[in-house]
MARPATOR-14210 format. One record per residue: residue number from 1; residue in three letters; chain; x, y, z of N, C-alpha, C, O in turn. Coordinates in steps of 0.2 Angstrom, whole numbers, plus 5000, padded with zeros to 4 digits. Atoms other than C-alpha are relative to their C-alpha. Last residue first. Layout:
N
+-----+--------+--------+------+------+------+------+------+------+------+------+------+------+------+------+
! num ! residu ! chaine !  n.u !  n.v !  n.w ! ca.u ! ca.v ! ca.w !  c.u !  c.v !  c.w !  o.u !  o.v !  o.w !
+-----+--------+--------+------+------+------+------+------+------+------+------+------+------+------+------+
! NUM !    ALA !      A !    X !    Y !    Z !    X !    Y !    Z !    X !    Y !    Z !    X !    Y !    Z !
...
+-----+--------+--------+------+------+------+------+------+------+------+------+------+------+------+------+
***
This chain:
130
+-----+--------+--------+------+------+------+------+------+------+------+------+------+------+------+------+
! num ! residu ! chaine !  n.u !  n.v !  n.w ! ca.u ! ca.v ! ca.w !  c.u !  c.v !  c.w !  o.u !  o.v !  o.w !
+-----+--------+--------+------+------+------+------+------+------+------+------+------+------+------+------+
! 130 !    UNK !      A ! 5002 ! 4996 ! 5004 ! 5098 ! 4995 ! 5112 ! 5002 ! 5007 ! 4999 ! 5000 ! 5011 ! 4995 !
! 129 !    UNK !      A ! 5005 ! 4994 ! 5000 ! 5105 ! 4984 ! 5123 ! 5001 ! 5004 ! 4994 ! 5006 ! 5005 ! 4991 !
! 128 !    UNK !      A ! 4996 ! 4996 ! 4999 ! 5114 ! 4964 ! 5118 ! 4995 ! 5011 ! 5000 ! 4993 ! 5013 ! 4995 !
! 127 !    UNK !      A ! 5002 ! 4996 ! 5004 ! 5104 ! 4952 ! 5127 ! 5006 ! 5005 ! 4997 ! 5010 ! 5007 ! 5000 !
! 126 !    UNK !      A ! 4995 ! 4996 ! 5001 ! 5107 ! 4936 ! 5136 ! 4997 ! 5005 ! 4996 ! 4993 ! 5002 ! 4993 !
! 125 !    UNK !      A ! 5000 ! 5000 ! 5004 ! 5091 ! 4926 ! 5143 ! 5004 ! 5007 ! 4998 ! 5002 ! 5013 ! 4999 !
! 124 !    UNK !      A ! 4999 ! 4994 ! 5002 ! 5094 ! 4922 ! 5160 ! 5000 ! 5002 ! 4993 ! 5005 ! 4999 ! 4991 !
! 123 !    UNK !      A ! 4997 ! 4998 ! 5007 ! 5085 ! 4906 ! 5166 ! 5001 ! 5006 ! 4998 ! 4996 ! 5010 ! 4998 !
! 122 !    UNK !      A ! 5003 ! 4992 ! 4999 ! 5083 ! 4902 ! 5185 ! 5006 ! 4997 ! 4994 ! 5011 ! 4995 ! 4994 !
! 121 !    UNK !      A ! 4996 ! 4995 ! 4998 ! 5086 ! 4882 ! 5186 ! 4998 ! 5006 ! 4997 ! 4994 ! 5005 ! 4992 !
! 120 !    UNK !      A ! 5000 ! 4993 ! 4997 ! 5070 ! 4872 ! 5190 ! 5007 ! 5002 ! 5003 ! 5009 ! 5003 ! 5009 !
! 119 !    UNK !      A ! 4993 ! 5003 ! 4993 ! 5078 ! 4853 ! 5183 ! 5000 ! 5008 ! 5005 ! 5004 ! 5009 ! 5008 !
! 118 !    UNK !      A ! 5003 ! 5006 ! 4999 ! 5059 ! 4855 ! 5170 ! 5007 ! 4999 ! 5005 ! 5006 ! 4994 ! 5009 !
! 117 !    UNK !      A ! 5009 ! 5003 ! 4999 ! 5061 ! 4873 ! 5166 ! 4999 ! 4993 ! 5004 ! 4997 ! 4995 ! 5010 !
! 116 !    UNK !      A ! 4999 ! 4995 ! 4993 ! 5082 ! 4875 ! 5165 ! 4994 ! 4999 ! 5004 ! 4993 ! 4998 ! 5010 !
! 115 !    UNK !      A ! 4995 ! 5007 ! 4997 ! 5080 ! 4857 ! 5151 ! 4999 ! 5007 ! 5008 ! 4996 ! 5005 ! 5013 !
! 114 !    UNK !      A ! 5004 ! 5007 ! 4998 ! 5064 ! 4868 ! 5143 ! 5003 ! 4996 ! 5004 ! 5000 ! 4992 ! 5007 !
! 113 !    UNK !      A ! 5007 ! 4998 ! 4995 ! 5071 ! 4885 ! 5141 ! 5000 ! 4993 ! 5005 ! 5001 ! 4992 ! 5011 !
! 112 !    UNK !      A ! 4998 ! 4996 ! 4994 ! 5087 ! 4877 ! 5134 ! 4995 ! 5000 ! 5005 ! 4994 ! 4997 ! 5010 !
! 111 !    UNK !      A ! 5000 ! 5008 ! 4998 ! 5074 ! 4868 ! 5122 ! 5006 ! 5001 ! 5005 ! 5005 ! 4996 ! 5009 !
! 110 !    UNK !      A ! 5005 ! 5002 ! 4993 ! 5068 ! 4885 ! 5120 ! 5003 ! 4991 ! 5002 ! 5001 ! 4988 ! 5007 !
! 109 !    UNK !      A ! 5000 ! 4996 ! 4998 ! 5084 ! 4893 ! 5111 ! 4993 ! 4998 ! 5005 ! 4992 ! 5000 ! 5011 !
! 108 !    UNK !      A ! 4993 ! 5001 ! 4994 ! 5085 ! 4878 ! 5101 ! 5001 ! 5002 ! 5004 ! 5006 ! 4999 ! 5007 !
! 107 !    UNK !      A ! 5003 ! 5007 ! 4997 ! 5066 ! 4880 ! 5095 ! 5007 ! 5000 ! 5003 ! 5007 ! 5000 ! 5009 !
! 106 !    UNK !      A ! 5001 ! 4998 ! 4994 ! 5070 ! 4899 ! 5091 ! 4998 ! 4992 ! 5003 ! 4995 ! 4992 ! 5009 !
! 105 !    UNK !      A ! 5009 ! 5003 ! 4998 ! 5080 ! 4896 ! 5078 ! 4996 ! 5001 ! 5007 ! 5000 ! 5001 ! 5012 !
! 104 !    UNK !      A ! 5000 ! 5004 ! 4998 ! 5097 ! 4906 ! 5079 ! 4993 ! 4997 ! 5001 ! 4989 ! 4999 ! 5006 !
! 103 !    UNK !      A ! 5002 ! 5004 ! 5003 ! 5101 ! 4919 ! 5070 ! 4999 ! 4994 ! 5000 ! 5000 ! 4991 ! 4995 !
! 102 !    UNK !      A ! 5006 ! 4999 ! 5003 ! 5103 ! 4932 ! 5082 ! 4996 ! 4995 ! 4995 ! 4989 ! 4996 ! 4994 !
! 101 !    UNK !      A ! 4998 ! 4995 ! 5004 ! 5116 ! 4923 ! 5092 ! 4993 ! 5001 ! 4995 ! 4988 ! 4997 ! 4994 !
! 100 !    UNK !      A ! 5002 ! 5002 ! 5009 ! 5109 ! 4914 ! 5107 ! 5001 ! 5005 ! 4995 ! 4998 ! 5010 ! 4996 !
!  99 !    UNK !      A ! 4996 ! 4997 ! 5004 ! 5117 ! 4916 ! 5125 ! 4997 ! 4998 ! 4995 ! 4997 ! 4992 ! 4994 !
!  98 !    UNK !      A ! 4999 ! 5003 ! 5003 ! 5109 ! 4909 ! 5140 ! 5001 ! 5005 ! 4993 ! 4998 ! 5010 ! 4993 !
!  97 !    UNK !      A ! 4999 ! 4995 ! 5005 ! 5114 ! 4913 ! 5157 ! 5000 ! 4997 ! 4993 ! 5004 ! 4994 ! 4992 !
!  96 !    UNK !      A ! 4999 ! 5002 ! 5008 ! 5109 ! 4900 ! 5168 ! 5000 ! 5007 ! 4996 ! 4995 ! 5010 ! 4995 !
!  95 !    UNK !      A ! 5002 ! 4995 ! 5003 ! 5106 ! 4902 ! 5187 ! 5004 ! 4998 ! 4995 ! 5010 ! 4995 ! 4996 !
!  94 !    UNK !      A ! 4997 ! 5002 ! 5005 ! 5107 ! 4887 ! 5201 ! 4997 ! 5007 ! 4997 ! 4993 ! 5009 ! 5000 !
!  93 !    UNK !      A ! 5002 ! 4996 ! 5004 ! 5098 ! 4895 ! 5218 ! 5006 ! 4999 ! 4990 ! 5009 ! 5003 ! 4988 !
!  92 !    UNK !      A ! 5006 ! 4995 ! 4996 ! 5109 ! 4886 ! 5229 ! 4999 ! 5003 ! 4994 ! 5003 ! 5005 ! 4990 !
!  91 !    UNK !      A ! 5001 ! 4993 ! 5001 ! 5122 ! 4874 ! 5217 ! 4994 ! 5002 ! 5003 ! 4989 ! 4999 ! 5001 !
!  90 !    UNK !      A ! 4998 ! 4997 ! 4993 ! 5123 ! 4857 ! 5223 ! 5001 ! 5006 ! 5002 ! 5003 ! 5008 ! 5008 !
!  89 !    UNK !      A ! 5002 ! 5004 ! 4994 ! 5123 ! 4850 ! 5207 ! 5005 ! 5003 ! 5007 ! 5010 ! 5004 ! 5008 !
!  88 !    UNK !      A ! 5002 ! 4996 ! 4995 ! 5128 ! 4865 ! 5193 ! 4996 ! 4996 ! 5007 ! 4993 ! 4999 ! 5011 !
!  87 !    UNK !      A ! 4998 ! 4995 ! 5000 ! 5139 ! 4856 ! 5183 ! 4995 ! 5004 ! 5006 ! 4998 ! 5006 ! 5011 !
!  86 !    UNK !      A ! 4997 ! 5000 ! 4996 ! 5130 ! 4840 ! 5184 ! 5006 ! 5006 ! 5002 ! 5010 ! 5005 ! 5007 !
!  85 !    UNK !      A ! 5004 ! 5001 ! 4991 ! 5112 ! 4846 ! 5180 ! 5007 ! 4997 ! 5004 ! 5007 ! 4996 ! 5010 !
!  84 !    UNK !      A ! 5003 ! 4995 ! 4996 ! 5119 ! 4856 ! 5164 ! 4999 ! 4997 ! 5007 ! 4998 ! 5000 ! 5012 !
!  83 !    UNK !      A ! 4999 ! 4996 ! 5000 ! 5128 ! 4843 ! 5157 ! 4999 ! 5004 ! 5006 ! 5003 ! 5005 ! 5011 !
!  82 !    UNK !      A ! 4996 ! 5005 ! 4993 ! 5117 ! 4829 ! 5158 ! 5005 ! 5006 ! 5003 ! 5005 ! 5007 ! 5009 !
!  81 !    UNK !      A ! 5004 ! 4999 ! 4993 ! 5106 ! 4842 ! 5150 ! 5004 ! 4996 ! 5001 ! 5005 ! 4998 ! 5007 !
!  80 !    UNK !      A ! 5000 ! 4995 ! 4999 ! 5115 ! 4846 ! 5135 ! 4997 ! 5001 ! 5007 ! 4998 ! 5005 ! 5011 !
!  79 !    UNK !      A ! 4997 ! 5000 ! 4992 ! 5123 ! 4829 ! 5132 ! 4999 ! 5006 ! 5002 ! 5005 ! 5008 ! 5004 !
!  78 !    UNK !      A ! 5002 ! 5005 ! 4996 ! 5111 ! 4828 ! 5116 ! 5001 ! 4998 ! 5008 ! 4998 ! 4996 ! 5012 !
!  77 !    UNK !      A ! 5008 ! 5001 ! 4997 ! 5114 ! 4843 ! 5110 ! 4996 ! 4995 ! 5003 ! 4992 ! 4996 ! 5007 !
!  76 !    UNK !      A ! 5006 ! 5007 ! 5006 ! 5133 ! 4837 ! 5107 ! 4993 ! 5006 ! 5006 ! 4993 ! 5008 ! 5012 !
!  75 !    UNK !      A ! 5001 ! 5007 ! 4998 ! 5147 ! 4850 ! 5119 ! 4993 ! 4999 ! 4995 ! 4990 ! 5004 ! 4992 !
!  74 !    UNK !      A ! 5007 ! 5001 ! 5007 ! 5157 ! 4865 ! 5115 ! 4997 ! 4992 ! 5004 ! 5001 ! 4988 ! 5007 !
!  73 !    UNK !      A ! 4998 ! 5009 ! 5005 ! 5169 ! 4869 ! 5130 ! 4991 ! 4998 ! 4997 ! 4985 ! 4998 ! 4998 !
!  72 !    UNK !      A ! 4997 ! 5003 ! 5007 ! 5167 ! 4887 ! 5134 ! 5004 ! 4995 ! 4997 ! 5008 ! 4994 ! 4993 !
!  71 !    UNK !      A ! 4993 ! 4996 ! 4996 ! 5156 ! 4891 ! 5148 ! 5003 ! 5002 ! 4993 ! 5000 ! 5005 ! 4988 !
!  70 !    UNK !      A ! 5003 ! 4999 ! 4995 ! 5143 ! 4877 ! 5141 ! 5005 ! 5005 ! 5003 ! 5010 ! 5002 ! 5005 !
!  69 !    UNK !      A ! 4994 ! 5000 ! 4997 ! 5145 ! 4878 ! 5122 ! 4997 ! 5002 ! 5005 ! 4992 ! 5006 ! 5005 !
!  68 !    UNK !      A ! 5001 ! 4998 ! 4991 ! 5132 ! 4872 ! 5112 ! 5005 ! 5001 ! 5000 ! 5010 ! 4999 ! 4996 !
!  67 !    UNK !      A ! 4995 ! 5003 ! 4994 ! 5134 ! 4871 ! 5091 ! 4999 ! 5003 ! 5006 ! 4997 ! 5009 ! 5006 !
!  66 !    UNK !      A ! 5004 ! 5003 ! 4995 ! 5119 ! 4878 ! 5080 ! 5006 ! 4995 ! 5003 ! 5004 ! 4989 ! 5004 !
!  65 !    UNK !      A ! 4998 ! 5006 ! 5004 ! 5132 ! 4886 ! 5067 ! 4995 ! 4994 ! 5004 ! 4996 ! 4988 ! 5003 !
!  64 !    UNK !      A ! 5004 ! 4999 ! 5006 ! 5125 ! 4903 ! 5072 ! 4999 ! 4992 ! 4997 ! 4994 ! 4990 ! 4994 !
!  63 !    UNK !      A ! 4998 ! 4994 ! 5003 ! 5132 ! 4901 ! 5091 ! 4996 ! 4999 ! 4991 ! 4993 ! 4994 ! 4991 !
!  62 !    UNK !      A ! 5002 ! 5003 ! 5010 ! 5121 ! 4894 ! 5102 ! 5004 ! 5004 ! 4997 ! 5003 ! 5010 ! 4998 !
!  61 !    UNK !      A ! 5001 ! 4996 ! 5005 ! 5128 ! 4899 ! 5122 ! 5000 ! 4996 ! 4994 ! 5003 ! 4991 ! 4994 !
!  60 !    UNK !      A ! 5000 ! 5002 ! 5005 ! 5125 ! 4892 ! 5139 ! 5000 ! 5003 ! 4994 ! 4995 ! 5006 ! 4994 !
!  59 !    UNK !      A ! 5001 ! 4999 ! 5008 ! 5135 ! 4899 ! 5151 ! 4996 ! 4999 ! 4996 ! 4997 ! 5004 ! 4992 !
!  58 !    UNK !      A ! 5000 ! 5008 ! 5007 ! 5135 ! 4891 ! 5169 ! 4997 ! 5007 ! 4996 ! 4993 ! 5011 ! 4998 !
!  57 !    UNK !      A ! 4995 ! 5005 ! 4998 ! 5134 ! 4901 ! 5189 ! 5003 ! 4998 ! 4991 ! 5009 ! 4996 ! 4991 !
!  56 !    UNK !      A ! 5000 ! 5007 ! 5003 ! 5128 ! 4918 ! 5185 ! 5005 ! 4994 ! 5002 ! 5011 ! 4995 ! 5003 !
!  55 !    UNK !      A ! 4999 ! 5007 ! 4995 ! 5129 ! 4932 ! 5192 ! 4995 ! 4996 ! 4998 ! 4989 ! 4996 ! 4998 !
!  54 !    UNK !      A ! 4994 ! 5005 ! 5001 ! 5131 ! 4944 ! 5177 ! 4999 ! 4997 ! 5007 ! 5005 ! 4998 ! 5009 !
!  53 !    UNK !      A ! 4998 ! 5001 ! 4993 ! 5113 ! 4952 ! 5177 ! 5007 ! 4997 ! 4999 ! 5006 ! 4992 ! 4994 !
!  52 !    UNK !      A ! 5000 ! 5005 ! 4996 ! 5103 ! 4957 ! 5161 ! 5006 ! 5001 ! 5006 ! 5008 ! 5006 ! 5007 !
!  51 !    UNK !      A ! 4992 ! 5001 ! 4997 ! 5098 ! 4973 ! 5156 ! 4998 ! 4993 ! 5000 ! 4993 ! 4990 ! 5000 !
!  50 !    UNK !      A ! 4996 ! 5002 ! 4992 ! 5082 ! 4977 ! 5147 ! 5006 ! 4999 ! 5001 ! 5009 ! 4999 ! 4996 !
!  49 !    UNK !      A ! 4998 ! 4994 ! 4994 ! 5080 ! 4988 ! 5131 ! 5000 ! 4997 ! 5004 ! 5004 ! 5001 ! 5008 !
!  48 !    UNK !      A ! 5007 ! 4997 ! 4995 ! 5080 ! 4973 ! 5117 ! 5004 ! 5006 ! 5004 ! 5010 ! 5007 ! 5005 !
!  47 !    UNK !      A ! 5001 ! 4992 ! 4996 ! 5094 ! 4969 ! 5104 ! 4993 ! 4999 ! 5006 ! 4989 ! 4994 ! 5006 !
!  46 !    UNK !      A ! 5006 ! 4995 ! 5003 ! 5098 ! 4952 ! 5098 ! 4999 ! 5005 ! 5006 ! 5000 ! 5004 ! 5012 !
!  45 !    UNK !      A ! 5007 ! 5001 ! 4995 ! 5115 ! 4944 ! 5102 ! 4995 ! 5005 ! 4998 ! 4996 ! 5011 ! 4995 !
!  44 !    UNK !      A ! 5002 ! 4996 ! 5000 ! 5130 ! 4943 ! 5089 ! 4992 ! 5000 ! 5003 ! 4987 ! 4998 ! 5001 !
!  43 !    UNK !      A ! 5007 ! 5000 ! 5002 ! 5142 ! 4931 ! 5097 ! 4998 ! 5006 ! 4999 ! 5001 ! 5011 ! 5003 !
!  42 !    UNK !      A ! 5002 ! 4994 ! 5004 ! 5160 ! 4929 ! 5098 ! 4993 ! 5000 ! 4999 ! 4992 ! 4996 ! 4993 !
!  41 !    UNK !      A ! 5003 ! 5002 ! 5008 ! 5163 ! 4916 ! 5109 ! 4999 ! 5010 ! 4999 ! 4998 ! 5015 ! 5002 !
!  40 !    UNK !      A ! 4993 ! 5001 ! 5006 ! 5181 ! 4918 ! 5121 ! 4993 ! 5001 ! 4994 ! 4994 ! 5003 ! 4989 !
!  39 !    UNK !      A ! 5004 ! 5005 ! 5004 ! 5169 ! 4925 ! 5136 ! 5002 ! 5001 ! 4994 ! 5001 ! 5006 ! 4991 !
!  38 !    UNK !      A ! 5002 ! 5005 ! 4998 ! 5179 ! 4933 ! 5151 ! 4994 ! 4996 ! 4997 ! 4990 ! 4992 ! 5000 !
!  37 !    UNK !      A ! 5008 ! 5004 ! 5001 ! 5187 ! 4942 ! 5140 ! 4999 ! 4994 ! 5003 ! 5002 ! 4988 ! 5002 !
!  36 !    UNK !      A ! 5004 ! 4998 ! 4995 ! 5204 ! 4945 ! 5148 ! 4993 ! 4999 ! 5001 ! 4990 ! 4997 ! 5006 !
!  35 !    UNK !      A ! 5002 ! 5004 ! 4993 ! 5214 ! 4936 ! 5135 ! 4996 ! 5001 ! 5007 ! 4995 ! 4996 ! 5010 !
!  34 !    UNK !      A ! 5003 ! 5006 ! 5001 ! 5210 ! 4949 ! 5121 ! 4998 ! 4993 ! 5007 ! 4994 ! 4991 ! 5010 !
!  33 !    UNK !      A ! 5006 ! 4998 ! 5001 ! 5215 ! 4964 ! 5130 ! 4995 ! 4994 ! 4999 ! 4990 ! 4993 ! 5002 !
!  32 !    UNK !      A ! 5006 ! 5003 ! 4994 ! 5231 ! 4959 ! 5135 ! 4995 ! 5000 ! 4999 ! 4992 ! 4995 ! 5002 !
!  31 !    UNK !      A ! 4998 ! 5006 ! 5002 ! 5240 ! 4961 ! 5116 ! 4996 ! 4997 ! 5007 ! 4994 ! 4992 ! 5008 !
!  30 !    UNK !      A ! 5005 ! 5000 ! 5009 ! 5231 ! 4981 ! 5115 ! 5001 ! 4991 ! 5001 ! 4996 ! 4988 ! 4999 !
!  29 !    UNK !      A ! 5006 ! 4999 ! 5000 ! 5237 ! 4984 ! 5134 ! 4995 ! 4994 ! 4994 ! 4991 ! 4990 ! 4994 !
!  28 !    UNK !      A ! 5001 ! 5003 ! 4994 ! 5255 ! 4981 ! 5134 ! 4991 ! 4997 ! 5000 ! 4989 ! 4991 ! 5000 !
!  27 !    UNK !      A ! 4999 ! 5004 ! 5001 ! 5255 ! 4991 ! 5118 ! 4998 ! 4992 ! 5001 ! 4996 ! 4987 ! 4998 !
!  26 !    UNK !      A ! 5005 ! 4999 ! 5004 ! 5248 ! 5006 ! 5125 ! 4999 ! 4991 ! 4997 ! 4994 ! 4988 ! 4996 !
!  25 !    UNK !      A ! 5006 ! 5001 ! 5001 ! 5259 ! 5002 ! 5139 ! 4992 ! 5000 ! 4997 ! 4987 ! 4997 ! 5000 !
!  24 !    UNK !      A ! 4998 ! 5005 ! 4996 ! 5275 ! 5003 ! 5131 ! 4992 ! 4998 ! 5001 ! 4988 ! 4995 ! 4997 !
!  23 !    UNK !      A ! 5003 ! 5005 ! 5007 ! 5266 ! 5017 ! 5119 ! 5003 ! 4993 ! 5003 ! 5002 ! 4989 ! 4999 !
!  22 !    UNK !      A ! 5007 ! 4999 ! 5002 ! 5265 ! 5028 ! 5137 ! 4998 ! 4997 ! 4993 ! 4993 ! 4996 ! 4992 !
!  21 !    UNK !      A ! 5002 ! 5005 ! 4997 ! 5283 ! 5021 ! 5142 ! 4993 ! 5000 ! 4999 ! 4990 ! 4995 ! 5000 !
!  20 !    UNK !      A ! 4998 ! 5009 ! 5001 ! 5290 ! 5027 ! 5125 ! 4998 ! 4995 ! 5007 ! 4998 ! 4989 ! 5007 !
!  19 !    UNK !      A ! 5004 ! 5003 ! 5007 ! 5280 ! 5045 ! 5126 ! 5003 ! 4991 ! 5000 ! 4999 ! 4987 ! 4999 !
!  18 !    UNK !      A ! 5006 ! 5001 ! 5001 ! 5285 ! 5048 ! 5142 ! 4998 ! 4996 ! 4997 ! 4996 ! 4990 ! 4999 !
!  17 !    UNK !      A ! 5002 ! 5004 ! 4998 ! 5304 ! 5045 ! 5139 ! 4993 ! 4999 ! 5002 ! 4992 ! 4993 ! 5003 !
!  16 !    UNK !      A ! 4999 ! 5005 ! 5005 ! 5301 ! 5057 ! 5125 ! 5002 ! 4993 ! 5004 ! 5000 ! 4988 ! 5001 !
!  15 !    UNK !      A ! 5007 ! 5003 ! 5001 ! 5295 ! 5072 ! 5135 ! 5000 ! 4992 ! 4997 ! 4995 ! 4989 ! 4997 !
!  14 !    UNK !      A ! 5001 ! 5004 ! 5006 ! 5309 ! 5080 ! 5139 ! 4997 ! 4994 ! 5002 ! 4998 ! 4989 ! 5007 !
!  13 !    UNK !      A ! 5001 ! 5008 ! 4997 ! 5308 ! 5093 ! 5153 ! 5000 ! 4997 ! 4993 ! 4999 ! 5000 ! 4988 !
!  12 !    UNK !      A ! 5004 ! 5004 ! 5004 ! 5315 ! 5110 ! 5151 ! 4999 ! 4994 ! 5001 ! 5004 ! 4991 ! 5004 !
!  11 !    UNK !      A ! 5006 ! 5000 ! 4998 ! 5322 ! 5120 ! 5165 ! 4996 ! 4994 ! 4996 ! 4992 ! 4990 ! 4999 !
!  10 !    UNK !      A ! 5006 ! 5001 ! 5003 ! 5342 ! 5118 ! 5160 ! 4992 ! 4998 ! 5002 ! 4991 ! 4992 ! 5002 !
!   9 !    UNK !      A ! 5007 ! 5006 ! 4999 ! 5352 ! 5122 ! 5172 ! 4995 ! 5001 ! 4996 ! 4991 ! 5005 ! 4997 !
!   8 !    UNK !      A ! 5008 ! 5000 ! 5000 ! 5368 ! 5131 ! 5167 ! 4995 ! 4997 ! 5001 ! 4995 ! 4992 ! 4998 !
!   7 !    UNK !      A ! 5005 ! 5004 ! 5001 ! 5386 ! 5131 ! 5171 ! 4993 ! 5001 ! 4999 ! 4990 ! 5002 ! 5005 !
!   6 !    UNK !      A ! 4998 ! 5001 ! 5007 ! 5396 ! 5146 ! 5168 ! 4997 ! 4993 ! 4999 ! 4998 ! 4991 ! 4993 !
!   5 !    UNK !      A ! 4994 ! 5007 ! 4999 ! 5391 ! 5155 ! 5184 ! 4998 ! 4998 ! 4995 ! 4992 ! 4999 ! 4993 !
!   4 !    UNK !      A ! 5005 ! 5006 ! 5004 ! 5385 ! 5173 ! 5182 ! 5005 ! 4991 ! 5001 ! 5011 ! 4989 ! 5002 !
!   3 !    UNK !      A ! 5003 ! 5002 ! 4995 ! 5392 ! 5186 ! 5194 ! 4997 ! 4994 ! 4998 ! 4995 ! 4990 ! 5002 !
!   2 !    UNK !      A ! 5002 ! 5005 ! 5002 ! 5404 ! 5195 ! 5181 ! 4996 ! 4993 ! 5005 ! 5000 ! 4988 ! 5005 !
!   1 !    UNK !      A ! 5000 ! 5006 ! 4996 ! 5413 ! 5209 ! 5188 ! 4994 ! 4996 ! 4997 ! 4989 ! 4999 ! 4998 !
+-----+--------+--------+------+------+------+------+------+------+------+------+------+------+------+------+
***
């Protein structure tokens, strides 16, 4: 007498729909990733050991080529401060995050200084840690 039934249940799991939705969103990922940066320049910032703070209201970044960018629209050295004083008008406690890549003179990196100095907004000087 033969008690066995002639269908079988296969125990084993296959793995291969896994794997296609695990390089789905591998994929997903790799072409989102760029867009997400919430800051499009590419800069090489100079090292030191302290932190800086991301609350900030305004950007400013130097990048090698001595071009401004406030956020990320480039703007003339010369409309640097009208700029900055009407972007951040009416801001409490205004705050400046200022971005300079490492090769970057240091007089253009003060003349920042100087425009947040002189319209008393709170200067953050970007760093990348050691």
């Amino acid at each position: 007498m033969n008690l066995r039934g002639r269908n079988k249940v296969s125990a084993t799991f296959s793995m291969s729909s896994m794997t296609d939705i695990v390089f789905l969103l591998l994929v997903f990922f790799l072409l989102t990733s760029p867009v997400v940066t919430p800051e499009a320049l590419d800069l090489i910032l100079p090292k030191a050991k302290g932190k800086s703070t991301n609350q900030h209201q305004l950007s400013v970044s130097i990048n090698d080529q001595l071009q401004f960018y406030v956020n990320e629209d480039q703007i003339s050295e010369a409309n640097l401060e009208s700029v900055l004083k009407n972007r951040l008008k009416g801001i409490e406690n205004p705050t400046i995050i200022l971005r300079a890549e490492q090769n970057v003179p240091v007089d253009k990196a003060v003349k920042v200084m100087d425009i947040a100095n002189k319209n008393q907004f709170k200067i953050i000087l970007a760093v990348k840690p050691n």
